[in-house]
C-alpha positions in Angstrom: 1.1 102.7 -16.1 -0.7 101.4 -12.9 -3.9 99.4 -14.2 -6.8 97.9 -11.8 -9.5 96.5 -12.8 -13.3 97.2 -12.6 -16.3 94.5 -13.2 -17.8 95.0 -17.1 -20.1 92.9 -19.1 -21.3 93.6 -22.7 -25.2 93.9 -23.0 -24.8 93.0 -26.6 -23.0 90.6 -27.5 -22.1 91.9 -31.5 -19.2 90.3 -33.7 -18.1 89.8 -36.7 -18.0 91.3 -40.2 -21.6 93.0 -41.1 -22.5 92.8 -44.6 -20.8 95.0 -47.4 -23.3 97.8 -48.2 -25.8 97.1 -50.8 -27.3 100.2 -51.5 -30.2 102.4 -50.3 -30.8 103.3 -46.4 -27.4 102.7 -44.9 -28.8 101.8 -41.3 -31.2 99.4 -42.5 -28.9 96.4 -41.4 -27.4 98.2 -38.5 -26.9 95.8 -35.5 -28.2 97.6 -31.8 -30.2 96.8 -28.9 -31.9 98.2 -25.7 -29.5 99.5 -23.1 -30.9 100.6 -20.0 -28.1 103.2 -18.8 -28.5 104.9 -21.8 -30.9 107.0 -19.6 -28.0 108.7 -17.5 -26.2 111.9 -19.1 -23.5 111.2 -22.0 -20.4 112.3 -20.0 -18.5 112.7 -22.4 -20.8 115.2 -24.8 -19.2 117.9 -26.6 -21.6 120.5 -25.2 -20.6 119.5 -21.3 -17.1 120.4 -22.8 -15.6 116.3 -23.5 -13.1 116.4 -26.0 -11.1 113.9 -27.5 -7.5 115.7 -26.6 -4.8 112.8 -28.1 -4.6 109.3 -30.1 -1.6 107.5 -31.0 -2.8 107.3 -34.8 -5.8 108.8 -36.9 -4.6 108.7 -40.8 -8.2 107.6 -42.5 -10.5 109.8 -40.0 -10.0 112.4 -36.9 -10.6 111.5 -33.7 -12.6 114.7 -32.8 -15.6 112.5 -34.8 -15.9 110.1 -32.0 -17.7 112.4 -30.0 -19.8 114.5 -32.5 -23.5 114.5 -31.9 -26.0 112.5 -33.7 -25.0 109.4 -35.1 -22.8 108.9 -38.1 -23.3 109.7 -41.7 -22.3 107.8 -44.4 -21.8 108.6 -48.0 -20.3 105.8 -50.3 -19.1 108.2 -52.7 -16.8 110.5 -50.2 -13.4 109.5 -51.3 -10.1 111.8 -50.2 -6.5 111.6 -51.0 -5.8 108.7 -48.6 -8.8 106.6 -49.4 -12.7 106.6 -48.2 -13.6 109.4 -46.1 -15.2 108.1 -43.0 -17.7 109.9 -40.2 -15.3 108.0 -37.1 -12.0 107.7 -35.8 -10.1 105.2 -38.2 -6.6 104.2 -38.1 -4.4 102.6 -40.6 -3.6 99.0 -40.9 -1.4 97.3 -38.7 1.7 95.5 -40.1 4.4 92.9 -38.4 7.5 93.0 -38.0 9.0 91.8 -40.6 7.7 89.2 -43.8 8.1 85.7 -41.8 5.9 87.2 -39.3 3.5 89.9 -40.8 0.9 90.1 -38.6 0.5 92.3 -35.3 1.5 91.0 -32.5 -0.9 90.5 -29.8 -0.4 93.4 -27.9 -0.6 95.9 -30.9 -3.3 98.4 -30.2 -4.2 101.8 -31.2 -5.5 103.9 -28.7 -7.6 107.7 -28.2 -7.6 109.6 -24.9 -10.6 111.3 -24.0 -11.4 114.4 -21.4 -14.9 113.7 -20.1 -17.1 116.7 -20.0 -18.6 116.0 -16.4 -16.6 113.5 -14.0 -19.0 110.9 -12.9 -19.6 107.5 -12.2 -20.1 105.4 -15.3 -22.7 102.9 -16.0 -22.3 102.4 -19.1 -20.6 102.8 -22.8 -21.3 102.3 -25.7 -18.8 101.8 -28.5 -20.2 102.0 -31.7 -18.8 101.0 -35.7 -21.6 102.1 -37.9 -20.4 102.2 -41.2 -17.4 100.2 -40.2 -18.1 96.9 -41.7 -15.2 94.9 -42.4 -12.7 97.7 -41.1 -13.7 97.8 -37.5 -11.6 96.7 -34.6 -11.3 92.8 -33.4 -11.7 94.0 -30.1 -12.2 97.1 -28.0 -11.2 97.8 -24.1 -11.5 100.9 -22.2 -9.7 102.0 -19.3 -10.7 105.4 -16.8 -8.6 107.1 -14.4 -9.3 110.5 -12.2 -6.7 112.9 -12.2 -7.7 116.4 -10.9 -7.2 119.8 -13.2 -6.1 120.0 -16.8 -3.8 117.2 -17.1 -1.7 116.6 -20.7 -1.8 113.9 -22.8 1.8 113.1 -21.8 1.0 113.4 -18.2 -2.2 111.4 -18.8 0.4 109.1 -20.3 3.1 108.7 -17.7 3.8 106.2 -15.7 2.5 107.4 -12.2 -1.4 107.7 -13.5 -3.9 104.6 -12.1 -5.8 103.3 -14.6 -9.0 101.4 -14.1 -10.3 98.9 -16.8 -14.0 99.5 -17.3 -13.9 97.9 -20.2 -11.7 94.6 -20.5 -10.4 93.5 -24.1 -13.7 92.2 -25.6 -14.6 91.4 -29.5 -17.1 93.4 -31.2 -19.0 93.8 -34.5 -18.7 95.6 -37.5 -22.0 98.4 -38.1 -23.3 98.0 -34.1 -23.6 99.5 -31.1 -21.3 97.4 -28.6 -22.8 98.4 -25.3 -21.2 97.5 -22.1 -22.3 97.6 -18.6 -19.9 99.6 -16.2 -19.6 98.4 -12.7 -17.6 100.8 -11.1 -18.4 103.1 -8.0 -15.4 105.1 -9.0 -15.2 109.0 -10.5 -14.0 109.6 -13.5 -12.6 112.1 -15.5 -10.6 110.8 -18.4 -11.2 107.7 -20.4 -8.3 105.6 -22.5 -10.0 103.9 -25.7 -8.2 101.0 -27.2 -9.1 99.2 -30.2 -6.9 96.1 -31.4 -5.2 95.9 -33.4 -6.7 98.7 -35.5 -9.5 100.0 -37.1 -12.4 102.5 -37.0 -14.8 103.7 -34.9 -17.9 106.0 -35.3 -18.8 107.4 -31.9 -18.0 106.9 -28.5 -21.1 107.1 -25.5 -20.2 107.2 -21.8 -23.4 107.5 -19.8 -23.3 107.8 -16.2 -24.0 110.1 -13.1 -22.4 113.3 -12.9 -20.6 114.0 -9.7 -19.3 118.1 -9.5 -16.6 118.7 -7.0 -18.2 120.5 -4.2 -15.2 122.9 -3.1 -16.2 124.3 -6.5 -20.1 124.6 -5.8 -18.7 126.4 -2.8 -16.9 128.6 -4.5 -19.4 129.4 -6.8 -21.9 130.5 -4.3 -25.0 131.2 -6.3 -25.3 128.7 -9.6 -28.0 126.4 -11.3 -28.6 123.7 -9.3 -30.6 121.8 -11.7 -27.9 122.0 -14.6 -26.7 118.8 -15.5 -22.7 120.1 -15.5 -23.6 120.6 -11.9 -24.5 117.5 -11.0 -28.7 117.9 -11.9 -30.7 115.4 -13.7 -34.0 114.2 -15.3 -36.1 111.6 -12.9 -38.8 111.4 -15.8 -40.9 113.5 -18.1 -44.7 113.0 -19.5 -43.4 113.2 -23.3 -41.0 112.7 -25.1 -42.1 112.2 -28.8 -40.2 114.7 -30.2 -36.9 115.5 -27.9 -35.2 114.8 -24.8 -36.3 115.9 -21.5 -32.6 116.7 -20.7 -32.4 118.8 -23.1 -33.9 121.9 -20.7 -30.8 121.4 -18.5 -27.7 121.2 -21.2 -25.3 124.3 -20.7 -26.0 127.7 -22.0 -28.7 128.9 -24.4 -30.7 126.9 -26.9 -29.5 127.4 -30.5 -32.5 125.8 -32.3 -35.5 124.3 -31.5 -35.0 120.9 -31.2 -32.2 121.7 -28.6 -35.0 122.0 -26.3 -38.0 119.7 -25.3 -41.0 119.9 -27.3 -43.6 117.8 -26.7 -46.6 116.2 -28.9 -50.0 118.1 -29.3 -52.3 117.1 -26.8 -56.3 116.3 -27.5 -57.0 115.8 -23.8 -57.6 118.4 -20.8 -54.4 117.0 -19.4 -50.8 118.6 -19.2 -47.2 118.1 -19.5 -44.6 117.9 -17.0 -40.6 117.1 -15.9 -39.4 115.8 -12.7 -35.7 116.9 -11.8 -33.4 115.7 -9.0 -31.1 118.3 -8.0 -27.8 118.5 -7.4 -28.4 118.0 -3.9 -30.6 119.8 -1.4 -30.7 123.4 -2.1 -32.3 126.6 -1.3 -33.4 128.7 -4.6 -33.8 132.5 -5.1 -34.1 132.8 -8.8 -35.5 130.6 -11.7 -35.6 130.9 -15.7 -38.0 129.3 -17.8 -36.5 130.2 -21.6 -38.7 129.2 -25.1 -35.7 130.2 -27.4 -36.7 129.3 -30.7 -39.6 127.6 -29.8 -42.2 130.2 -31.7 -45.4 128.3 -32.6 -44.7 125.3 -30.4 -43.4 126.9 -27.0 -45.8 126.0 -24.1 -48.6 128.2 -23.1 -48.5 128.4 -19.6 -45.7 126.8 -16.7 -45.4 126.6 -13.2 -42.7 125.2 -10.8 -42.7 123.2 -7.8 -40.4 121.8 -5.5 -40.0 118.9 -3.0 -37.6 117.8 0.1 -36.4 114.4 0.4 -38.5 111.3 -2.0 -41.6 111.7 0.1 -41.3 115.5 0.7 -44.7 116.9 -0.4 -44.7 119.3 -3.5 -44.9 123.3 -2.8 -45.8 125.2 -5.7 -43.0 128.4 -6.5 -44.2 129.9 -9.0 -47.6 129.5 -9.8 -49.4 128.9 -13.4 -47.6 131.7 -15.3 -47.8 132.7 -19.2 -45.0 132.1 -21.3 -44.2 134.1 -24.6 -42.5 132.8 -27.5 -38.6 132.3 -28.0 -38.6 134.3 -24.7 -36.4 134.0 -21.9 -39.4 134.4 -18.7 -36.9 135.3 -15.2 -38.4 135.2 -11.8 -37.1 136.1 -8.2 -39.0 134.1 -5.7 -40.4 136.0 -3.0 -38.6 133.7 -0.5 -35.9 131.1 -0.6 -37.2 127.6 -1.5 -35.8 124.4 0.1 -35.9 121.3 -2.3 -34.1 118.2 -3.4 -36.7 117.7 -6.1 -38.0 120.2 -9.0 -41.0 120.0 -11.0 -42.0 121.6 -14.4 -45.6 121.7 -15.4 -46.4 123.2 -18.9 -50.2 123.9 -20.0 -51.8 122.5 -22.3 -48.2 121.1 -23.7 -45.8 122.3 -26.2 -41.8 123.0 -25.2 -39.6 125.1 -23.0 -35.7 125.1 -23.9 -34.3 125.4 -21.0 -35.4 125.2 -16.8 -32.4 127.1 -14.6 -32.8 127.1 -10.9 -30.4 129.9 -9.0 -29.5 128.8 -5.3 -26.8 127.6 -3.3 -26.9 124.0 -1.2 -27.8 124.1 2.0 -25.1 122.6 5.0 -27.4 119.6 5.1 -26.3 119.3 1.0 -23.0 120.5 0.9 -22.1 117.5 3.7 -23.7 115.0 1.8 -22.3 116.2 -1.4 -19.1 116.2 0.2 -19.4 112.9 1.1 -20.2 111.5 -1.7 -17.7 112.8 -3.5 -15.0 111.4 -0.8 -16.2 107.7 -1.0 -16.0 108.0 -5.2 -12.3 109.0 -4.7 -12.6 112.8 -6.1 
């Protein structure tokens, strides 16, 4: 295995045992802190299509559970055949080689492999042992390589694949969130998680920019160039009390309602709104606004506007239009729109589920798209 490594440095600088549960809310001693990159997409969620696809060892809990959503549930009473049932990936205890030296050796590490959902660049992860008190890792590292198509775990594995370490071997702490800055202009689209020598952990965050391979844009022709998979993404948003703005441009339809963006019930003449970059300039045709499932709560009224370049001036698309409930609204624009920037404004507030914007990138974007994608090594 070919390893290089990249520059890394913990936000948070947990270790050590928590204490043993006591009783009552589980998370009320849980150790976390602020981490700025948390505002980039999770590259590796399950509904971008991440998947954890191999790990040497998972005998107390699956691996799958390092990327579920939502954080991790504990139950104290949730015993199984081979001991307590826990919401992570644990492994078993690591033994020596023989009874004059019983401990692991230094080296000894269990490890998962993990297909990210988008390739991007990384700024940050977050590795994180709720629950895992006194049976979390010593340390963690985390390694990312690029290799194009559907590679296997045992060509992931081989010996001609470049690795990268995001993450160098650091401690961490029992019931936290270990968060570590990535410095990195690299793409990525698999990740190797080591923990040493063994251990559990709950959930795995990799948050970071999506870059999408522009021969496959091309290809594509016509697609949503606000979706997130495709290399959109939320600038900022007026509310978000209730759910995240990014929620309007996860893949496919919403399946309940706080899958969308909902916000809180204004008591001011004002209005809501969310500012998208997209995936690069583009020219739009076609746009959905959906409310699926939002019934009594979906917005009132919406209109769309779009912008070239940062100080492009915004040019309304679709003017101030009136939304059903749990509807999905279609429109086909009267003539192309050119834009780099998109703009959601919902009256008096409320939620939409999901924003789509139908269009294909302009030479201007396809070249700088292209380009970018070159200097990340895709």
């Amino acid at each position: 295995m070919i390893t290089v490594t990249a520059q890394a440095r913990a936000t948070a600088g947990f270790t050590g045992d928590a204490n043993p549960y006591g009783g009552g809310d589980p998370y009320a001693d849980y150790r976390t802190a602020d981490f700025p990159f948390t505002q980039h997409a999770d590259l590796a969620d399950r509904r971008l299509g991440a998947a954890v696809i191999a790990a040497n060892d998972e005998f107390f809990a699956q691996r799958e559970n390092l990327l579920l959503p939502g954080r991790a549930e504990f139950d104290p009473e949730h015993f199984g055949h081979k001991g307590k049932i826990m919401d992570g990936w644990e492994t078993r205890r690591r033994r020596g080689a023989s009874a004059e030296h019983p401990w692991p050796a230094a080296e000894d590490h269990d490890w998962a492999l993990i297909r990210l959902g988008a390739p991007g660049v990384i700024r940050g992860i977050v590795v994180d042992t709720a629950h895992f008190r006194g049976n979390y890792p010593q340390a963690v590292s985390v390694e990312g390589t690029s290799v194009p198509g559907s590679p296997s775990p045992e060509e992931l594995l081989s010996g001609d694949v470049k690795w990268t370490t995001l993450v160098p071997r650091t401690q961490v702490g029992g019931h936290a969130a270990n968060g570590f800055e990535v410095r990195a202009e690299q793409r990525f689209t698999h990740l190797r998680l080591n923990q040493h020598p063994d251990g559990g952990i709950a959930r795995l965050r990799v948050h970071g920019e999506i870059v999408p391979d522009p021969r496959w844009l091309a290809a594509l022709g016509t697609f949503d160039v606000a979706a997130l998979e495709n290399g959109g993404r939320v600038e900022d948003a007026s509310d978000l009390f209730y759910s995240p703005a990014a929620n309007t441009i996860q893949p496919g339809r919403s399946r309940k309602m706080d899958d969308g963006w909902e916000t809180r019930r204004r008591r001011d003449r004002g209005n809501d709104w969310i500012r998208y970059r997209l995936a690069e300039q583009a020219e739009i045709r076609a746009l959905e606004i959906d409310t699926a499932y939002l019934k009594g709560n979906s917005a009132g009224w919406a209109s769309v506007s779009v912008r070239d370049g940062e100080d492009g001036d915004w040019v309304e698309i679709l003017a101030r239009t009136r939304l059903q409930p749990d509807t999905n609204h279609r429109f086909v624009l009267p003539r192309p729109a050119v834009g780099t920037h998109a703009r959601v404004d919902i009256y008096p507030d409320g939620g939409i589920s999901r924003l789509r914007l139908f269009g294909s990138l302009t030479v201007e974007g396809a070249s700088r798209l292209a380009s970018r994608h070159q200097e990340l090594g895709g």
